[in-house]
KOLTOR-918626 format. One record per atom (N, C-alpha, C): residue in one letter; x, y, z. Coordinates in steps of 0.02 Angstrom, whole numbers, plus 50000, padded with zeros to 5 digits. Layout:
<atoms>
AXYZ
...
</atoms>
This chain:
<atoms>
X517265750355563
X517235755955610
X517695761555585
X517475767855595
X517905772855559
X518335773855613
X518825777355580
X519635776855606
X519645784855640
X520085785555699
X520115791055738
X520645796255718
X520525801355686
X521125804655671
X521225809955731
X522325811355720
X522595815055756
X522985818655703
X522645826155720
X523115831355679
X523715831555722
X524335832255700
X524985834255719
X525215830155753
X525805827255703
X526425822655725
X527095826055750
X526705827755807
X527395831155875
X527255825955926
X527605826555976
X527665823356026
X527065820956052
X526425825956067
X525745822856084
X525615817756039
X525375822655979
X525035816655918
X525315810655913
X526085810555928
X526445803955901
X526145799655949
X526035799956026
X525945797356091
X525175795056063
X524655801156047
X524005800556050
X523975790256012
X524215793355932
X524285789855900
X524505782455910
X524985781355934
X525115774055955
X524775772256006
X524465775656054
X523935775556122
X523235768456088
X523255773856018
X522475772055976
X522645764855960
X523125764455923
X523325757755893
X523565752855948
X523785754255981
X523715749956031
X523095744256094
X522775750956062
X522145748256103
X521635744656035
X522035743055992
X521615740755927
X521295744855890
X521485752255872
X520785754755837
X521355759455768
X521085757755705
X521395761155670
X521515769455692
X521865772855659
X522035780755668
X522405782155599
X522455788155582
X522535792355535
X522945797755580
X523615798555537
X523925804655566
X523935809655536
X524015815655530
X524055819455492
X524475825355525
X525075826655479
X525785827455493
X525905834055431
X525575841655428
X525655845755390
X526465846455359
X526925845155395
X527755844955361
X527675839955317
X528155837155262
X528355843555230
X527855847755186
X527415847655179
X527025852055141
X526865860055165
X526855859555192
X526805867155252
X527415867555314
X527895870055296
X528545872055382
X528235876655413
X528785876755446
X528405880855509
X529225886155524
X529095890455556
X529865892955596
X530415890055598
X530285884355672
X530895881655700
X530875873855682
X530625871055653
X530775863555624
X531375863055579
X531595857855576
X532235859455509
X532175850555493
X531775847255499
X531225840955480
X530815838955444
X530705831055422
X530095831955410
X529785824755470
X530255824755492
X530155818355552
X529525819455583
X529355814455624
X528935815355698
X529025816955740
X528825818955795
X529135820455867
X529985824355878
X530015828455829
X530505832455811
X530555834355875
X531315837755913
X531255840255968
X531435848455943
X531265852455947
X531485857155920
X531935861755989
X531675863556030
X532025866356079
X532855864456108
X532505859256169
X533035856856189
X533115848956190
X533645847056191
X533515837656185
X533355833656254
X533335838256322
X533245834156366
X532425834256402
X532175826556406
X531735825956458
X531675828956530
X532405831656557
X532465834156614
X532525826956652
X532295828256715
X532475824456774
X532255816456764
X532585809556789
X532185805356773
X532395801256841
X532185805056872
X532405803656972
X531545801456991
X531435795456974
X530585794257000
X530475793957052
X530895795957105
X530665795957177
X530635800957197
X530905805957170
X530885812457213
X530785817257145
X530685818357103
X530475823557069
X529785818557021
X529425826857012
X528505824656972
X528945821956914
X529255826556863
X529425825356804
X529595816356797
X530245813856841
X530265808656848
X529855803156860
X529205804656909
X528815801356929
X528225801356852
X528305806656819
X527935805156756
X528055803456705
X528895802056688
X529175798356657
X528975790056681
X529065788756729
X528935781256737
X528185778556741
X527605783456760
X527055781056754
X526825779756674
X527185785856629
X527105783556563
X527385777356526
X528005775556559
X528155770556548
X527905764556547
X527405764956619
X527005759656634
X526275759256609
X526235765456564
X525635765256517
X525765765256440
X526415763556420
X526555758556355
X526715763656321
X527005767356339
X527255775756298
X527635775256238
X527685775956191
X528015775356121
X528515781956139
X528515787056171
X528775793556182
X529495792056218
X529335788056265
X529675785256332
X530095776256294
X529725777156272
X530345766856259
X530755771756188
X530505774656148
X530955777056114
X531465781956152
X531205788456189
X531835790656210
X532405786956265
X532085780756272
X532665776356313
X532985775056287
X532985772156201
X533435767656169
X533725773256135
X533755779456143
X533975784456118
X534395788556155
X534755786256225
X534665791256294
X535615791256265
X535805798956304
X536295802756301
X536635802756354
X537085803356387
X537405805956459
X537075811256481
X536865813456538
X536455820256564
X536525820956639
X536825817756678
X536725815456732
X536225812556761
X535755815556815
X535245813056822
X534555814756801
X534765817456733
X533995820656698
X534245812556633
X533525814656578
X533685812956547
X533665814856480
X533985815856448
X534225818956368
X534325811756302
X533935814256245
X534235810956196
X534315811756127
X534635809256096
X534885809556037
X534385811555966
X534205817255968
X533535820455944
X533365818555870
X533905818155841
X533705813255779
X533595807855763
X533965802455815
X533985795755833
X533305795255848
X532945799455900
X532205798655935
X531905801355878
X531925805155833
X531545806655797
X531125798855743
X532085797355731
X531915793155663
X531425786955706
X531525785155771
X531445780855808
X530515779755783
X530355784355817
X529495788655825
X529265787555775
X529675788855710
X529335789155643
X529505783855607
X529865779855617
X529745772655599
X529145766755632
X529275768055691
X528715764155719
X528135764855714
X527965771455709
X527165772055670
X527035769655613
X527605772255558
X527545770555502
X527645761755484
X527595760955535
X527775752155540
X526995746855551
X526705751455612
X526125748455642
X525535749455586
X525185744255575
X524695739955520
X524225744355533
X524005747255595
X523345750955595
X523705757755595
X523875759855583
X524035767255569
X524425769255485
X524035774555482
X524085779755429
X524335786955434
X524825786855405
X525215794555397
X524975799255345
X524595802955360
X524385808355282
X524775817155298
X525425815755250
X525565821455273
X525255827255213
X524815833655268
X524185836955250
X524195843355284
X523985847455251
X523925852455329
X522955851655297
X522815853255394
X522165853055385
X522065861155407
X521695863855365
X521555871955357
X521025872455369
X520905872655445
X520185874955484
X520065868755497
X519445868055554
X519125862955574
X519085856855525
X519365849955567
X519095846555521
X518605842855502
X518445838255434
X517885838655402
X517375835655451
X516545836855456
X516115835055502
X516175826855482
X516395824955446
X516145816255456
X516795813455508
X517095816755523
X517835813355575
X517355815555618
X517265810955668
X516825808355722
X517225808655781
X517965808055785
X518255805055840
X518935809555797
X519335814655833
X519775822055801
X520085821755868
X520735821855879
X521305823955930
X521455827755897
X521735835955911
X521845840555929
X522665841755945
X523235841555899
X523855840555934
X524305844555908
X524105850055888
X524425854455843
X525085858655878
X524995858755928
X525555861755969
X525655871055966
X526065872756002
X526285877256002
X526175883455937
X526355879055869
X526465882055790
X526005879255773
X525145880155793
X524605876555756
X524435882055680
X524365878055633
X524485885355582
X523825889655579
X523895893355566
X523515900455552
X522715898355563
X522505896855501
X521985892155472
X521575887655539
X522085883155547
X521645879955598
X521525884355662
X521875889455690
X521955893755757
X521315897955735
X521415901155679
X520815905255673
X520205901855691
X520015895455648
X519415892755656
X519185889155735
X519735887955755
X519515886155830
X519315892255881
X520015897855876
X519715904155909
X518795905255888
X518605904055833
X518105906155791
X517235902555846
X517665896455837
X517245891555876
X517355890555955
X517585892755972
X517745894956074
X517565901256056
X517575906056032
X517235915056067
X517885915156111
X518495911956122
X518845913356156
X519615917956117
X519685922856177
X520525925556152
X521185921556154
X521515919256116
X521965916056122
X522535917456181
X522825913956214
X523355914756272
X524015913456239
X524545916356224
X525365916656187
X525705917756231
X526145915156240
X527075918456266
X527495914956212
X527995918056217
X528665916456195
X528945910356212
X529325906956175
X529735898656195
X530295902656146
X530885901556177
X531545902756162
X532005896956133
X532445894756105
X532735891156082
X533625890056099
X533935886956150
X534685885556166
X535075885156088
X535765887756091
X536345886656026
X536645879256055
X536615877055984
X536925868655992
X537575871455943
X538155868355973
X538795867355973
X538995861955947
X539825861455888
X540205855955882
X540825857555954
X540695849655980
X541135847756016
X541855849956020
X542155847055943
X542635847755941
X543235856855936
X542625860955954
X542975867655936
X542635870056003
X542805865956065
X542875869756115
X543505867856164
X543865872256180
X544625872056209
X544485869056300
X544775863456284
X544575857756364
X545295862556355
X545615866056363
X546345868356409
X546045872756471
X545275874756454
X544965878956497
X544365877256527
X543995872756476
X543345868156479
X543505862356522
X543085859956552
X543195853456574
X542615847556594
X542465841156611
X541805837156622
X541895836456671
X541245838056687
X541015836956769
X540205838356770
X539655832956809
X539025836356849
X539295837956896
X538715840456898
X538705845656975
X538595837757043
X539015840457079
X539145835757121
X539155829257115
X539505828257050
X539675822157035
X539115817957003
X538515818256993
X537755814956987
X537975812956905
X537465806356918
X537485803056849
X538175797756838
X538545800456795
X539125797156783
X539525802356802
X539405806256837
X540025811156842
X540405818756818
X540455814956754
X540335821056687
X540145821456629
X539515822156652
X538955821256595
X538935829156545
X539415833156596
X539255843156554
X539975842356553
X540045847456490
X540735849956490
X540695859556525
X540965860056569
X540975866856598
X541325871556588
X541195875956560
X541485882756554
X541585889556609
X542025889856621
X542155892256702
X542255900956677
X541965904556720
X542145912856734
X542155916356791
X542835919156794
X543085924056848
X542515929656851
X542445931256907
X542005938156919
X542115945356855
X542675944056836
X542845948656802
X542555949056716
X542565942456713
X542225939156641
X541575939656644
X541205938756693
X540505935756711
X540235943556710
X540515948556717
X540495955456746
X540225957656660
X540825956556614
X540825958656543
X540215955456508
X539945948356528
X539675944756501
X538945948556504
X538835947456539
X538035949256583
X538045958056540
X538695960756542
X538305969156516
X538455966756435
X538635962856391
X538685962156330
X538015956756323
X537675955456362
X536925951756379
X536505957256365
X536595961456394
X536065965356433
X536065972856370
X536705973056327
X536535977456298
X536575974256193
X536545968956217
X536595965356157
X536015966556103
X536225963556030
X535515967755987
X534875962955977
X534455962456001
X533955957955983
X533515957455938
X533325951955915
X532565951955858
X531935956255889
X531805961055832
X531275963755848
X530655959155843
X530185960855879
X529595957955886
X529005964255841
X528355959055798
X527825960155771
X527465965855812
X527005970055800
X526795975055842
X526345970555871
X526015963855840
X525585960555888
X525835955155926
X526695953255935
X526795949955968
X527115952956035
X527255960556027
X527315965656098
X527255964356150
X526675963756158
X526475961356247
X526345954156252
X526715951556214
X526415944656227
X527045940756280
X526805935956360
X527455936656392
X527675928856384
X528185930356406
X528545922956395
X528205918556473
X528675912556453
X528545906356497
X529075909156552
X528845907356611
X529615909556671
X529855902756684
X529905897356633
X530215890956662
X530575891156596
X530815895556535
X531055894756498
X531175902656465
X531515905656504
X531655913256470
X532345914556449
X532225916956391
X532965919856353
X533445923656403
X534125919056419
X534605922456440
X534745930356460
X534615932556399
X534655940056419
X534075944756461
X533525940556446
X533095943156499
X533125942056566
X533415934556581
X533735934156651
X534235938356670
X534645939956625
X535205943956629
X535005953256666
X534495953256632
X534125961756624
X533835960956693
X533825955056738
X533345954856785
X533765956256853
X534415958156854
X535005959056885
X535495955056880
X536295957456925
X536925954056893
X536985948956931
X536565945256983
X536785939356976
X536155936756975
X535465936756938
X535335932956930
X535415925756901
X535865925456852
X536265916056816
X536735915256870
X537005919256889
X537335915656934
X536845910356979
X536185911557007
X535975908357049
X535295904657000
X535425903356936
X535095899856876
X535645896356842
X535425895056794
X535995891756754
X536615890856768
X536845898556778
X537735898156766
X537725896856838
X537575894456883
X537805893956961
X538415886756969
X539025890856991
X539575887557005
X539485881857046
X538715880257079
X538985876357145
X538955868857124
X539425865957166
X539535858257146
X540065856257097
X540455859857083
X540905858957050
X541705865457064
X542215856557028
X542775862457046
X543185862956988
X543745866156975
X543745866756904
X544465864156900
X544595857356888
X545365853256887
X545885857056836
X545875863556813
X546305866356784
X546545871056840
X546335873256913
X546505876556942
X546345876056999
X546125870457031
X546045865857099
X545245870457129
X545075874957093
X544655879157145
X544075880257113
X543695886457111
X542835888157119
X542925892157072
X542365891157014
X542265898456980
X541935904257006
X541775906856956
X541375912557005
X540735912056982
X540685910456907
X539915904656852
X540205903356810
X539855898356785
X539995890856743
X539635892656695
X539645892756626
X539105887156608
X539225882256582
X538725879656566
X538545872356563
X538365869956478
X538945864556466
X538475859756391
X538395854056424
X537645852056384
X537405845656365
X537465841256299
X537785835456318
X537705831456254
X537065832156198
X537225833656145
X536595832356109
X536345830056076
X536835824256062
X536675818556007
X537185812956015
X537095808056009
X537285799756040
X537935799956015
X538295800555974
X538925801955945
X539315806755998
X538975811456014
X539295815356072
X539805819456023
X539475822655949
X539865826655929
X539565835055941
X538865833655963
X538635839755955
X538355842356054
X538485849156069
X538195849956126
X537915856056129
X537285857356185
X536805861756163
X537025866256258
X536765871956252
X537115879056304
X536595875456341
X536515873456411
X535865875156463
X535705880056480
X535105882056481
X534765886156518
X534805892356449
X535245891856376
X535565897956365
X534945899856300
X534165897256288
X533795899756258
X533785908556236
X533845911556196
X533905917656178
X533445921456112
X533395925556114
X533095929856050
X533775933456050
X534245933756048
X534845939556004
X534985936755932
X535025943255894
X535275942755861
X535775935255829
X535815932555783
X536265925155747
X537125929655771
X537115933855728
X537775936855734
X537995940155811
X537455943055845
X537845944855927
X537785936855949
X537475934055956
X537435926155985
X538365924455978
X538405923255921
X539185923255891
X539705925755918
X539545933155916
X539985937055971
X540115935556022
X539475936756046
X539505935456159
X539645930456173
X539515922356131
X539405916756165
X540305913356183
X540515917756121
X541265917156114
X541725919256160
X541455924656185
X541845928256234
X541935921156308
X541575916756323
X541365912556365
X541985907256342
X542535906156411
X543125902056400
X542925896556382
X543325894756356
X543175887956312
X542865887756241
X542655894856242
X542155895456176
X542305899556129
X542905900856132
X543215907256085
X543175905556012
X543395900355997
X543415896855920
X542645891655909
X542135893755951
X541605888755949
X541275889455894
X541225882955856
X540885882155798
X539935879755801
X539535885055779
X538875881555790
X538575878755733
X538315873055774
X537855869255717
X537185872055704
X536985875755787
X536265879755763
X536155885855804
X536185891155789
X535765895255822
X535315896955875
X535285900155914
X534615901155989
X534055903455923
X533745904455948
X532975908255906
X532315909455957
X531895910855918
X531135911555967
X530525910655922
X530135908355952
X529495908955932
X528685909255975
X528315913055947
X527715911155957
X527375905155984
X527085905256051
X526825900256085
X526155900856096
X525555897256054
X525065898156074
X524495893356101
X524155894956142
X523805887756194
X522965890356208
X522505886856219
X522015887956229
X521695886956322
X521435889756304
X521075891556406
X520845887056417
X521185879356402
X520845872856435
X520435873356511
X520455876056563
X520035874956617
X519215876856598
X519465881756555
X518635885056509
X518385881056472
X518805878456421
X518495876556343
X518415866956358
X518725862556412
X518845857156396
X518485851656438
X518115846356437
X517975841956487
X518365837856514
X518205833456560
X518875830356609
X519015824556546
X518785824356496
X519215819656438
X519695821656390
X519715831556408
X520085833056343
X519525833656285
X518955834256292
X518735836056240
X518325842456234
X518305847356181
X517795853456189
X517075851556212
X516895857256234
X516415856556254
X515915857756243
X516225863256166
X515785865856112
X515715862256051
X516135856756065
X516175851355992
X516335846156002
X516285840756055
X516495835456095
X516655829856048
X516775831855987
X516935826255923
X517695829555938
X518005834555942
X518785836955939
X518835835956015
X519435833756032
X519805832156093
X520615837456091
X520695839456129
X521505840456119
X522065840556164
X522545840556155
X523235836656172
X523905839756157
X524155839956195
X524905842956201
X525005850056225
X525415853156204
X525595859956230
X524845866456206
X524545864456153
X523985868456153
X523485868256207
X523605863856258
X523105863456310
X523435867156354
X523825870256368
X524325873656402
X524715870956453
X524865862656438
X525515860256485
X526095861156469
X526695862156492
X527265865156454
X527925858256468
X528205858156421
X528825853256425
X528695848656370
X529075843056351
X529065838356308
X528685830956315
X528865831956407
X528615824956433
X527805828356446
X527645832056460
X526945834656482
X526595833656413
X526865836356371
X526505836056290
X526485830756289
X526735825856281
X526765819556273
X526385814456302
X526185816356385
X525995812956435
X525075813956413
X525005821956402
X524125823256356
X524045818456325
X524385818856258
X524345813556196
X524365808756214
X524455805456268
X524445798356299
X523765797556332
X523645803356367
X522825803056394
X522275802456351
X522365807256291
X521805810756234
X521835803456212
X522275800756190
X522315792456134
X522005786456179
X522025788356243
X521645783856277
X521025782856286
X520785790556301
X520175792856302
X519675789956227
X520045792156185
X519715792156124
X519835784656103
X520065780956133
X520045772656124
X519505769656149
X519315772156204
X518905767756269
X518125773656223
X518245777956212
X517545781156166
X517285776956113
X517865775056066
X517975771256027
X517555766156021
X517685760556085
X517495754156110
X516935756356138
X516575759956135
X516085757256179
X516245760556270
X516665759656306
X516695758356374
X516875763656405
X516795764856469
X516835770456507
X517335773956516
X517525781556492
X518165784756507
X518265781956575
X518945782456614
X519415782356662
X519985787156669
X519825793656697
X520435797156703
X520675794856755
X521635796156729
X522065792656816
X521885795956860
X521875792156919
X521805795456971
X522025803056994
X522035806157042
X522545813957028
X523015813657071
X522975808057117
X523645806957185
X524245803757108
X524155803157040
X524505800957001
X524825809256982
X525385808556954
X525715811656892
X525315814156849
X525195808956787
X524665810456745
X523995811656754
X523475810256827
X523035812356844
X523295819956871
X523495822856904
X523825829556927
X523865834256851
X524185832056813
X524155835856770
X523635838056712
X523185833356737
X522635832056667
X522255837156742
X522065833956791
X521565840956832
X521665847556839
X522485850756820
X522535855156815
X522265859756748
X522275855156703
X522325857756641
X521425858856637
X521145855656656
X520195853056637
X519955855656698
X520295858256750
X519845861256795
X520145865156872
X520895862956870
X521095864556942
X521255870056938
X521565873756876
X521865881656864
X521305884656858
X521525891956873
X520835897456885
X520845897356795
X520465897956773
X520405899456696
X520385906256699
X520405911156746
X520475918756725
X521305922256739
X521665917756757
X522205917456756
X522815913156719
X522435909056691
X522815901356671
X523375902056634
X524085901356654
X524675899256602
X524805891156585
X525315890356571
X525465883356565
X526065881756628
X526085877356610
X526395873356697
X526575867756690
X527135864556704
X527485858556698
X527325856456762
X527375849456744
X527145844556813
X527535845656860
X527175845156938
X527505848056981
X527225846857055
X527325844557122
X527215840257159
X526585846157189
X526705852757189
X525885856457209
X525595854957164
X525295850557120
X524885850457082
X524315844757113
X524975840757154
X524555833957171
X524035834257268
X523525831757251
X523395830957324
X523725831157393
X523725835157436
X524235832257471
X524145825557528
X524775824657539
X524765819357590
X524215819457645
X523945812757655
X523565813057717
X524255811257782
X523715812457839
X524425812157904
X524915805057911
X524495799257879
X524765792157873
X525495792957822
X525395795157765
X525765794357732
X526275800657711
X526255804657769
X526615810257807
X527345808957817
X526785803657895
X527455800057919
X527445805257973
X527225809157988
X527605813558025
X527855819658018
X528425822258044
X528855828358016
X529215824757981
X529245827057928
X529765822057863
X530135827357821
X530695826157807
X530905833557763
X530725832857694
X530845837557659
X530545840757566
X530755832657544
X531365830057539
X531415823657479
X531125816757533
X530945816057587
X530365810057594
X529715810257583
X529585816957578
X528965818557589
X528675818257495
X529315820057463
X529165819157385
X529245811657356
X529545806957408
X529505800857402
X528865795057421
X528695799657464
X528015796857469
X527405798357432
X527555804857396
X527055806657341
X527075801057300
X527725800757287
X527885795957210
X527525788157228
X527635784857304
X527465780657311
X526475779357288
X526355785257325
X525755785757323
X525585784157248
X526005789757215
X525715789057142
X525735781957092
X526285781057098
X526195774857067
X525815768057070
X525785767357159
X525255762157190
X524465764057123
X524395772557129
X523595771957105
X523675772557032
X524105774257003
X524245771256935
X524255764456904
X524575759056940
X524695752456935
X523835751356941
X523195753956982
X522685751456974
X522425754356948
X522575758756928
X522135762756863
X522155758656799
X522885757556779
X522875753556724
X522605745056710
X522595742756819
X522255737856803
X521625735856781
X521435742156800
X520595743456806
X520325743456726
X520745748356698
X520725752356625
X520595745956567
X519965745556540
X519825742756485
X520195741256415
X520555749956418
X520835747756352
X521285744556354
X521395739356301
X521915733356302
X522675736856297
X523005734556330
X523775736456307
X524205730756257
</atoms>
């Protein structure tokens, strides 16, 4: 039986990929690094994280994200058992050790008997005898292949901007001013190291934001707009003076044990690698300038002598009008041999990319075999997000969208409860969801 290939070993493809082999069916990866880079990789790993290192929330009772962390779990996630054995301090999100998860991802494939790594770039559609094609190119799909798909949809491509946080050495930030603490104590406590500012600092900060020098942009990347779940600092900044205050830099939940009291804003590091030598800005994604980055970020107590390991940056984000182009399997509709998966379908985040490539590898297993697709239910996580993407968004409007509890059905009056406030009422989503997950997968043919 011929073998199912998945272009691009990012987070989808890696997911798609072990999905396949799992359910018994050879696969072929094909992983254009190192032969072709891209921008922001500095790899030649799998499932590289390039942005930021955290999964975000991993609270399965009351947030989607969480609730779709654990349904993946319970659908044999290579994405999810690796970033466990990889996990960082974060409080109650979850973050991990991005090279650790990298090497993790790319050993285990490279381990499993039915899978094949061809690192290739494939330049345009690929060849008509691949019968069975996931689609996982992501965000940085190269040139070549974008053209030929635009070519084959008649469709205009949809772009924004994805910004990139500065990762930090630990050791060249001054705890005489810095200090660990979450916000209200969550997690272990002090999972961030905090950097505290007087009104007076926060005052300087925001106008050395706001008039700082930035990367110019392509005349054709001009109007192209960003994501609003991931915008460069300074554009929050440009959006008035306290907007971080009531984003990122927001003081609340913490007090600052060098001076018994309240800042006026914080910000915030995250661990960013298991050693706990390196930590990355929250929320502090940017297009400025390498050298103003340097400047401004310094001015921020604790950070005067801060040494970086990497740079903020930006790039080009580009996704296709899945509610238009895709069937409820993820596959075109103009070429139902290509399926696709991850952030090119326009879900946004690491776990969402990931959670596709978990659907698409399923899909294309049970095609595989013989037996009847099964999408999850949509009172699920992963059903919610796959209906948004294949049919619930207006396609004449469509961005991308991280999982998120309007996405899901709502409650009938039973499982209401009643008048219930925002976190029971998100607890009973979760309940819901998982109950029809657990029979989805019982139901689900392909072998685990």
């Amino acid at each position: 039986m011929a073998s199912i290939h998945v272009v691009g070993g990012g987070l989808a493809g890696s997911e798609a990929a072990w999905q396949i082999a799992l359910a018994g069916h050879t696969v072929v990866l094909h992983e254009m690094r190192p032969v072709r880079e891209t921008d922001v990789h500095v790899s030649d790993g799998l499932a590289e994280l390039v942005c930021s290192n955290s999964f975000r929330s991993d609270d399965v009772e009351h947030n989607a994200v969480g609730l779709l962390h654990e349904e993946m779990r319970r659908s044999g996630s290579l994405i999810m058992s690796a970033g466990d054995a990889h996990r960082v301090p974060a409080g109650g999100a979850m973050a991990v050790d991005r090279i650790a998860f990298s090497h993790e991802v790319t050993a285990r494939l490279s381990a499993h008997p039915l899978v094949t790594i061809e690192r290739e770039e494939i330049a345009g559609l690929p060849p008509t005898e691949w019968d069975s094609v996931i689609l996982a190119t992501g965000p940085l799909t190269s040139p070549a292949l974008s053209s030929a798909i635009l070519e084959l949809t008649g469709e205009e491509s949809l772009a924004f901007f994805d910004a990139i946080a500065p990762v930090l050495y630990k050791d060249s930030i001054d705890f005489s001013k810095a200090w660990f603490q979450s916000r209200y104590d969550k997690g272990d406590g002090a999972d961030y190291i905090n950097c505290p500012m007087d009104e007076a600092q926060y005052a300087a900060f925001i106008d050395a934001l706001c008039t700082g020098d930035t990367m110019p942009f392509h005349d054709w990347e001009k109007d192209t707009p960003y994501f609003e779940g991931c915008l460069p600092i300074e554009v929050m900044s440009a959006r008035g003076p306290e907007t971080l205050r009531f984003g990122p830099m927001k003081p609340v939940g913490l007090t600052n044990p060098h001076t018994g009291g309240k800042a006026h804003a914080v910000v915030q590091l995250r661990q960013d690698n298991a050693l706990g030598t390196l930590y990355n800005m929250v929320g502090f994604q940017t297009k400025l300038k390498h050298g103003e980055q340097t400047r401004i970020f310094r001015t921020i107590p604790g950070l005067e002598a801060a040494t970086f390991a990497r740079l903020g940056g930006i790039h080009r984000n580009t996704f296709i009008n899945s509610p238009r182009l895709l069937d409820n399997s993820l596959r075109l509709k103009a070429e139902p041999r290509l399926r696709f998966a991850g952030q090119i379908t326009g879900v946004e985040g690491y776990v969402e990319s990931a959670a596709c490539g978990l659907l698409a590898g399923r899909f294309a297993a049970a095609e595989r075999s013989g037996t009847p697709i099964q999408p999850p239910p949509q009172t699920s996580a992963l059903g919610a997000l796959l209906g948004h993407i294949v049919g619930g968004a207006d396609s004449e409007s469509f961005q991308p969208m991280n999982v998120n509890f309007g996405l899901f059905p709502p409650l009938d009056a039973k499982l209401k409860g009643g008048r219930r406030g925002r976190r029971d009422r998100r607890a009973a989503y979760s309940r819901r969801a998982l109950d029809a997950v657990d029979a989805w997968l019982r139901a689900d043919t392909v072998p685990q």
